[in-house]
Structures are given as C-alpha cells and as structure tokens.
C-alpha positions in Angstrom: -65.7 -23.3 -60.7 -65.8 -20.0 -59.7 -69.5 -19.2 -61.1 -70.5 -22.0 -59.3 -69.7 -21.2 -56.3 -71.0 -17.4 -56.8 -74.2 -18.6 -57.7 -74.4 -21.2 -54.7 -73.7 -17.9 -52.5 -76.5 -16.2 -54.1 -78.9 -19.2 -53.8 -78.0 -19.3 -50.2 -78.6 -15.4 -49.2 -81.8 -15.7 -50.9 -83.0 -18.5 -48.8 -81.7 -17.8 -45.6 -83.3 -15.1 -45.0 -80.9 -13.0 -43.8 -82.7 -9.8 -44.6 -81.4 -9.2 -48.1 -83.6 -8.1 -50.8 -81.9 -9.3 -53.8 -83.2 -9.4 -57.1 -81.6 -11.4 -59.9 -82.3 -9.1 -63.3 -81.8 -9.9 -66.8 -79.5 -7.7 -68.0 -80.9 -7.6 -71.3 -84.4 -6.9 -70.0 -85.5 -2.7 -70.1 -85.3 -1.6 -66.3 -88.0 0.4 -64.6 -86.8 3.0 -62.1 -89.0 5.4 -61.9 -90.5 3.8 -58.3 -87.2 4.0 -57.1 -86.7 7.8 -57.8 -89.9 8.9 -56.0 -89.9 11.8 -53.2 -91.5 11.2 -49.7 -95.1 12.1 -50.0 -94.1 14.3 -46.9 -91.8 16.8 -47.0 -90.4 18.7 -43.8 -91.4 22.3 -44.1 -87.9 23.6 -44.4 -87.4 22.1 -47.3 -90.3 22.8 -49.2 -91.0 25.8 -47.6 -90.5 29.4 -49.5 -87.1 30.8 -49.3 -84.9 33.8 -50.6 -81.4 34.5 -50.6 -79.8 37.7 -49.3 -76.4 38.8 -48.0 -75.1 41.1 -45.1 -73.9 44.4 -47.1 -73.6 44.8 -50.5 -70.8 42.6 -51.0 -71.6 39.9 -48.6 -71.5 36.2 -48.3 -74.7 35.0 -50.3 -77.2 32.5 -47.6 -80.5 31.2 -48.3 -83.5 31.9 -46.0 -86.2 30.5 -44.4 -88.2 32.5 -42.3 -86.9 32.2 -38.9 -83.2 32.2 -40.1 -80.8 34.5 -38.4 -78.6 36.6 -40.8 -76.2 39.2 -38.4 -78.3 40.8 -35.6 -81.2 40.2 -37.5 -84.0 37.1 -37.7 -86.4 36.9 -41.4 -89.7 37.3 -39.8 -91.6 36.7 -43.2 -91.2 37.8 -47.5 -93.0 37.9 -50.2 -91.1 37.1 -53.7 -92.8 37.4 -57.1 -91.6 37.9 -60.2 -91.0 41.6 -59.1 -88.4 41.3 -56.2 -89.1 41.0 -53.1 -91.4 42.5 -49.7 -89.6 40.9 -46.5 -89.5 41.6 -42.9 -86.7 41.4 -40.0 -86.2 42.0 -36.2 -83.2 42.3 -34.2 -81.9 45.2 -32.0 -79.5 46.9 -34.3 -77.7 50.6 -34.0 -76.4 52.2 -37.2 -75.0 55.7 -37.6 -76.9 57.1 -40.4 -77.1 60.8 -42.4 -80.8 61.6 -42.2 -83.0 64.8 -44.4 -86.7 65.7 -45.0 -87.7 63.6 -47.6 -88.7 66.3 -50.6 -91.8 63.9 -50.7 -93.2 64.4 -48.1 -96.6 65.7 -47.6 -98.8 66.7 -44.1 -96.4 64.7 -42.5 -92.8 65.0 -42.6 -91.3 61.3 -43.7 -87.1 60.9 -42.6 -84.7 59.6 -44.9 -81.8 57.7 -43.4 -78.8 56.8 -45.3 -76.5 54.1 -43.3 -73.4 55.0 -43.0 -70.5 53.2 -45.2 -68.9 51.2 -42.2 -72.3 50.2 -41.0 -73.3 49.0 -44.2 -72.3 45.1 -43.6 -75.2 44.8 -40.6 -77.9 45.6 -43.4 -79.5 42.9 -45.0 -79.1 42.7 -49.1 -80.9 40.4 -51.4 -79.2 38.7 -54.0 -81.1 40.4 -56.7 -80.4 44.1 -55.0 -77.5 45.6 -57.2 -77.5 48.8 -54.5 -74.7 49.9 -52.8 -76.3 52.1 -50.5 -78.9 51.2 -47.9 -81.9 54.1 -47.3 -84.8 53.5 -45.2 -87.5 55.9 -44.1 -89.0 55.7 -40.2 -92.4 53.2 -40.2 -95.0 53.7 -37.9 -94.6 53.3 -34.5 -91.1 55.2 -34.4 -89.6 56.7 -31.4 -87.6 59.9 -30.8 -88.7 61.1 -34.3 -89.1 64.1 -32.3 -85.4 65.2 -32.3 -85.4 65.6 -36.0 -88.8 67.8 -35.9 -86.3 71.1 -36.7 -84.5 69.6 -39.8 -84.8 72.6 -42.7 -86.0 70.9 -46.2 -81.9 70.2 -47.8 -80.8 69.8 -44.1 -78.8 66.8 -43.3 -77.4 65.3 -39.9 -75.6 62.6 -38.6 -77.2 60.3 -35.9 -77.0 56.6 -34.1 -80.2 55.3 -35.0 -81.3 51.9 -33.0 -83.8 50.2 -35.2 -85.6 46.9 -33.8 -87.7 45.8 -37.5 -86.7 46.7 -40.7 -89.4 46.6 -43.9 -87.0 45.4 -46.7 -88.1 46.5 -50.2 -86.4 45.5 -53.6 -89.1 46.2 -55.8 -88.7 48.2 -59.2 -90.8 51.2 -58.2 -90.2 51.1 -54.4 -89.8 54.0 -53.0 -87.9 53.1 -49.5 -87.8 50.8 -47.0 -88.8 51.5 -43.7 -87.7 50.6 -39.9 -89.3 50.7 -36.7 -86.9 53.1 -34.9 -86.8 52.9 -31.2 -84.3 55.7 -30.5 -82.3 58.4 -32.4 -79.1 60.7 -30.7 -77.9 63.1 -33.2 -74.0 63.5 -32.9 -72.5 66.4 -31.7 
C-alpha cells in the first residue's frame, strides 16, 4: 500500500507542474554526471585571478592575495610569481625604525641598506615561501631625505625612523634587496 501511494505522489508532482524537475532513473542504468559538474563559463575575476600568499612578519598569520588586498598598513598593488619566487609591489604610509649602512656594493652612487628593526618587524610583509627572519630593503628611486645619510663612513651604521610609502618586495634566489620609496628619514639622537 505504501508504494502505491508513493508512486501516486510522484505521478502527481510530475503532472502538476509545480516546478519540480524530477527524473525517475533506473538504478541499474550507468549515470552521466559530468554536465552536472561543469564550472560557469564566467568566472568573477577574484576567483580566477592570480594570487600569492604572504604574512605580516616572519611568523605571521598566512592570507592569500589578490591585488588590491590590504595586508597591515599596506595594499598589494601588483606581483609577479614564477617558478622563481616572487616580484610584488605595496603602498601604504608606514614608519619603521631601521639600522641603515653604505652598501659595500655600491658604485657612483651610494645605495642605503636598511635593516628593520626587530619590534617593527610584524608591519613587513613576508611571503609564504620567504624563510628570512630579517627584512632589508635598499632606498628606490624617488627617495626623500636621502640626504641626511650623505655622511655615513663605509662600516658606519645608524639608527633612524624611516617613513616608507611603496615597498619593491623581492623573494627571488639571487635578489639582491628590496627597495622602498622613502618619503622621510630622522636619525635618532
């Protein structure tokens, strides 16, 4: 009795059109599900976009970026991962107290080395990848008040408040530094 009356229900939501698609399959027939498992043919840009996963400081909580994420003070303005590592760019307005020294590399012009100080080390940006503990970036072009360090002997090293605005983010195998935008530097007393 029971069957009966679960078929009669069936019977009637098929005909009544009520909306319901159902589909009465053989059990013992092979299924075909592969239409059903199909992406969109468009796929918002987020979600197929490129992204790369970094962390602020070197123990950090591990987030995955787009560009135009915010991670700290800072926004991912762009990147470029290969096989390599990874070339990425970011902007905010952020001041670190760093230890800076002549670069022994330099050559006609003189190229800073700043090295962030330990307690300033969770506003950096780290990617996943980067096993560093350290964060040292060099002034890019377009620096300001590079002109307070124009004294600094070759083995010389100061401490300062650096306020960067865009840092060059390098983890490549045979980078050299990465490089920031500096808008201001105060050497401490």
């Amino acid at each position: 009795m029971k069957k009966i009356i679960v078929f009669a229900l069936v019977l009637v939501l098929l005909f009544s059109g009520c909306g319901w698609n159902v589909k009465i399959v053989d059990p013992t027939e092979k299924q075909d599900f592969e239409e059903k498992t199909s992406l969109p043919e468009e796929v918002p840009e987020k979600i197929s976009g490129e992204r790369a996963t970094f962390r602020l400081g070197p123990e950090g909580e591990s987030r995955e970026l787009y560009p135009g994420d915010k991670l700290g003070g800072w926004v991912l303005e762009k990147f470029e991962k290969d096989s390599e590592g990874i070339d990425s760019v970011f902007c905010g307005k952020i001041t670190l107290e760093c230890s800076v020294a002549l670069s022994p590399m330099a050559s006609d012009e003189p190229v800073y080395v700043f090295t962030v100080a330990e307690e300033y080390l969770p506003e950096m940006p780290f990617y996943f990848g980067d096993e560093r503990t350290d964060f040292r970036f060099r002034q890019d072009s377009g620096s300001n008040g590079i002109e307070v360090l124009e004294n600094l002997e070759p083995g010389e090293e100061i401490n300062c408040m650096v306020k960067i605005s865009r840092l060059n983010y390098l983890c490549l195998p045979m980078s050299v530094y990465s490089s920031a935008v500096i808008e201001e530097i105060t050497v401490n007393p």
